[in-house]
C-alpha beads as a LAMMPS data file, in Angstrom:
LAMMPS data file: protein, C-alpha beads

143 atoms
142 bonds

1 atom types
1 bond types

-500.0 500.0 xlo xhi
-500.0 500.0 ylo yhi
-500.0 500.0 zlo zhi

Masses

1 110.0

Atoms # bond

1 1 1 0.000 0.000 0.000
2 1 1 3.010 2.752 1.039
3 1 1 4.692 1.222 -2.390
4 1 1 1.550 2.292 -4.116
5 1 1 0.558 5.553 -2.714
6 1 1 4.645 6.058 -3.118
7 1 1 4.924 5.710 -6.858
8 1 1 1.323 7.993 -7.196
9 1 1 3.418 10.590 -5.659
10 1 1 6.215 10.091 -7.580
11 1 1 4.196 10.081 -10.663
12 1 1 2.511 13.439 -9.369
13 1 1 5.946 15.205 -9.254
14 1 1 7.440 13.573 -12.539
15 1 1 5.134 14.097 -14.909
16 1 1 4.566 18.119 -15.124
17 1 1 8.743 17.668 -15.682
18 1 1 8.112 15.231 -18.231
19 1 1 5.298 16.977 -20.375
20 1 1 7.569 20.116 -19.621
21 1 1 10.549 18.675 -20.825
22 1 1 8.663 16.820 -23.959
23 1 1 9.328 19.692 -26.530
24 1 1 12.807 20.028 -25.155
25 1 1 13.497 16.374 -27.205
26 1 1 13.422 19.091 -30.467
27 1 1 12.564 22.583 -30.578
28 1 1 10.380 22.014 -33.705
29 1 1 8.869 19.156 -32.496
30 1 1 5.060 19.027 -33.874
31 1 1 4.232 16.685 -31.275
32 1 1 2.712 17.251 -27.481
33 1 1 3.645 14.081 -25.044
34 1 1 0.480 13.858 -23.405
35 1 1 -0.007 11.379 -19.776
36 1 1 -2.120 8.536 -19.923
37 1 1 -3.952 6.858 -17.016
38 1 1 -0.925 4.611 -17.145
39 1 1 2.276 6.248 -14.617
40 1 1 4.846 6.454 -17.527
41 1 1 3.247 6.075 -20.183
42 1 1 2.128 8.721 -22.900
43 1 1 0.290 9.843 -26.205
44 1 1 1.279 12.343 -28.285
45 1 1 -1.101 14.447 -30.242
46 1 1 0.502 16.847 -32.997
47 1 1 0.281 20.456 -31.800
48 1 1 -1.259 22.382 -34.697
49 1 1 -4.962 19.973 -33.949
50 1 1 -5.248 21.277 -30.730
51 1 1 -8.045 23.518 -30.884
52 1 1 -9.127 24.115 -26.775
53 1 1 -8.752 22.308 -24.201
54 1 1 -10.273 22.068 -20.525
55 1 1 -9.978 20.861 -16.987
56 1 1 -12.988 18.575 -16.764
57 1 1 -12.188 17.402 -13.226
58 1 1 -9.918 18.286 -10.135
59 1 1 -7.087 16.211 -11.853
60 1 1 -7.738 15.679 -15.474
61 1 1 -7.651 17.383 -18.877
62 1 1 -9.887 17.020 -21.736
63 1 1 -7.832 18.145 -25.363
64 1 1 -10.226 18.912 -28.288
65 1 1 -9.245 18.694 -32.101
66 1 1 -9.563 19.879 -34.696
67 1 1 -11.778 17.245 -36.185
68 1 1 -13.688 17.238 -33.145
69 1 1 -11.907 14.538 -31.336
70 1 1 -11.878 14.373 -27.331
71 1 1 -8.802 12.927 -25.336
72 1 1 -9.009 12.949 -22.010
73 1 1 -4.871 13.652 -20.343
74 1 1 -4.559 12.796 -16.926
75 1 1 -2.937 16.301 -15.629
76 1 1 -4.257 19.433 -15.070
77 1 1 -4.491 21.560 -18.341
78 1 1 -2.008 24.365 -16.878
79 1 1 1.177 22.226 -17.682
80 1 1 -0.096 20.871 -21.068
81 1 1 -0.753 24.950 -22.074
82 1 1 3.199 25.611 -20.931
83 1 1 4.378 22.974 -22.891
84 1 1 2.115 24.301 -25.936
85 1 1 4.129 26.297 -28.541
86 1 1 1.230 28.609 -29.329
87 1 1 1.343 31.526 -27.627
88 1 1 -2.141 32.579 -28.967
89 1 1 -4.246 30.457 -26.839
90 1 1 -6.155 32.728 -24.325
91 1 1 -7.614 30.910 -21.097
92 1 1 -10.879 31.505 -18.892
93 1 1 -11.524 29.919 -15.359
94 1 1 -14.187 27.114 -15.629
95 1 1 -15.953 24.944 -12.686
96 1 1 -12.468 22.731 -12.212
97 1 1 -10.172 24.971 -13.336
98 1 1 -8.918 26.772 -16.217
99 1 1 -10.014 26.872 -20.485
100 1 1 -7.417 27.404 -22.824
101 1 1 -8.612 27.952 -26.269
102 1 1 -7.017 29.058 -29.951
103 1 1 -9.636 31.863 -30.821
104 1 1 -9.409 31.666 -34.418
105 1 1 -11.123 28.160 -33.170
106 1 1 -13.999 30.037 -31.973
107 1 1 -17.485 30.352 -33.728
108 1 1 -19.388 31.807 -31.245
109 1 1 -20.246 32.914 -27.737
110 1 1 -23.638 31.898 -26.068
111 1 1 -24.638 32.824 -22.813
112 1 1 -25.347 30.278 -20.306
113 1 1 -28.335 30.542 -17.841
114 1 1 -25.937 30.056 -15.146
115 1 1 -24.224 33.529 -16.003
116 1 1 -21.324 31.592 -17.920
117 1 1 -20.567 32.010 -21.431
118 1 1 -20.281 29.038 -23.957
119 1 1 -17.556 29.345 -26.596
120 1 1 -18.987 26.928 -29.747
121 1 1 -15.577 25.819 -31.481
122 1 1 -15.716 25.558 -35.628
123 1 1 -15.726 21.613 -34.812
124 1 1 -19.209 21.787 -33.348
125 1 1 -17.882 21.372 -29.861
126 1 1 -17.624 23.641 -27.243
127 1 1 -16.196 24.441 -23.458
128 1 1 -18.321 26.164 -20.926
129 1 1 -16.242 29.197 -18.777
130 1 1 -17.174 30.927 -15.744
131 1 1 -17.134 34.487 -16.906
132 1 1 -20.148 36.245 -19.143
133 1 1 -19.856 36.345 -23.009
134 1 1 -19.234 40.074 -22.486
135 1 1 -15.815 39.406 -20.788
136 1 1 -14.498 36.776 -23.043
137 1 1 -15.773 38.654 -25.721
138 1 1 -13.392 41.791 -24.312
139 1 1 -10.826 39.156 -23.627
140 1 1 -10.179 37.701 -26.941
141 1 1 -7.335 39.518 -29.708
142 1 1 -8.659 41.873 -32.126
143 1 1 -7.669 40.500 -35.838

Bonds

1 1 1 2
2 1 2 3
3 1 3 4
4 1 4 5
5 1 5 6
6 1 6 7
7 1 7 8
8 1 8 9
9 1 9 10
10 1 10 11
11 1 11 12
12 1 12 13
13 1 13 14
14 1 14 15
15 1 15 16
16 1 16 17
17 1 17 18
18 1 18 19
19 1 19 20
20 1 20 21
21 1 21 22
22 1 22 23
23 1 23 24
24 1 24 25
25 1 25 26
26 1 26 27
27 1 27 28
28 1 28 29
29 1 29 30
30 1 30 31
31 1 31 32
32 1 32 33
33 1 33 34
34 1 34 35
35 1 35 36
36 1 36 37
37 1 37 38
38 1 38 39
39 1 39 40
40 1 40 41
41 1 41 42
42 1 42 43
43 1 43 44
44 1 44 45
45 1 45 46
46 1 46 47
47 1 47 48
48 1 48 49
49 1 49 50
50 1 50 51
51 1 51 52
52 1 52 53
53 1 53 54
54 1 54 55
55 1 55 56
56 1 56 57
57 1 57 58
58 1 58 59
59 1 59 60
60 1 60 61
61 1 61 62
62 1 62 63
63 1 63 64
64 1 64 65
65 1 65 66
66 1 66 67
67 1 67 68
68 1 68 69
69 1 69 70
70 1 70 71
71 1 71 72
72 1 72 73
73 1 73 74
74 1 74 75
75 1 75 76
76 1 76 77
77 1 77 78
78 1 78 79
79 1 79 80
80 1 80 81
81 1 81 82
82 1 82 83
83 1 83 84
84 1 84 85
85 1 85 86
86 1 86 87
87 1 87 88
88 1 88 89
89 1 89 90
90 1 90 91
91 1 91 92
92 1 92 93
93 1 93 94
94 1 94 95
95 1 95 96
96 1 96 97
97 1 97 98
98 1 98 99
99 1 99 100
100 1 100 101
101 1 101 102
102 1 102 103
103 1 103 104
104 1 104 105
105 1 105 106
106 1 106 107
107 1 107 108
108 1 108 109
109 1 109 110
110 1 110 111
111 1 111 112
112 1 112 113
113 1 113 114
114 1 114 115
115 1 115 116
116 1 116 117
117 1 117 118
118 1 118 119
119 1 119 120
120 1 120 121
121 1 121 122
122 1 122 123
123 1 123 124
124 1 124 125
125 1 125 126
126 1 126 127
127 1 127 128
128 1 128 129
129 1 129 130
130 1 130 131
131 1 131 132
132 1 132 133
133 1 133 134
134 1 134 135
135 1 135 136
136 1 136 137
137 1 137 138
138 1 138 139
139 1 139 140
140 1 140 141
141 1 141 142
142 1 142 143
């Protein structure tokens, strides 16, 4: 059991260092290590699909593509956005955390009854985030 709960720990620490370090393997690496359920063991996803992605619990990460794809990463979303090349993603809290989103991915903005504001992605999918419509709208880069 103190093995078990040991290694968890271990694989806590390690793996924001290893999807950190991931890009360091080549700076123009297309490819984002991603963690699986499995300590040690990753995906990789190419960069330029990434459309959004969102913390859909207190300790996992759900990345959307481009063609409307969902895999879930079992991290927070914070250290998958550091280890993102883009530096025009723009991120909004949500109920477990934080958005992070391209906006050229965005169609639009709905309001939510719950005072929230739904960003609909050119994929047909969409993340919810806890601030109105009004604020992300302010929020997001002027082309």
């Amino acid at each position: 059991m103190q093995a078990s709960r040991s290694a968890w720990r271990f694989a806590a620490i390690a793996l924001p260092v290893l999807v950190a370090s991931a890009p360091a393997t080549g700076q123009d690496d297309p490819w984002l290590a991603i963690q699986t359920n499995n300590a040690g063991a990753l995906n990789y996803v190419r960069q330029s699909e990434i459309e959004a992605f969102a913390d859909v619990s207190p300790a996992n990460c759900m990345l959307i593509l481009s063609d409307g794809e969902e895999i879930r990463v079992f991290q927070k979303c914070a250290p998958v956005a550091a280890a993102l090349k883009n530096e025009r993603l723009v991120s909004f809290p949500n109920e477990f955390g934080m958005v992070f989103v391209s906006p050229s991915s965005i169609f639009d903005l709905f309001s939510t009854n719950t005072s929230g504001c739904r960003l609909n992605l050119k994929n047909r999918k969409f993340v919810s985030v806890n601030q109105s419509c009004d604020s992300v709208h302010q929020a997001l880069p002027r082309e």
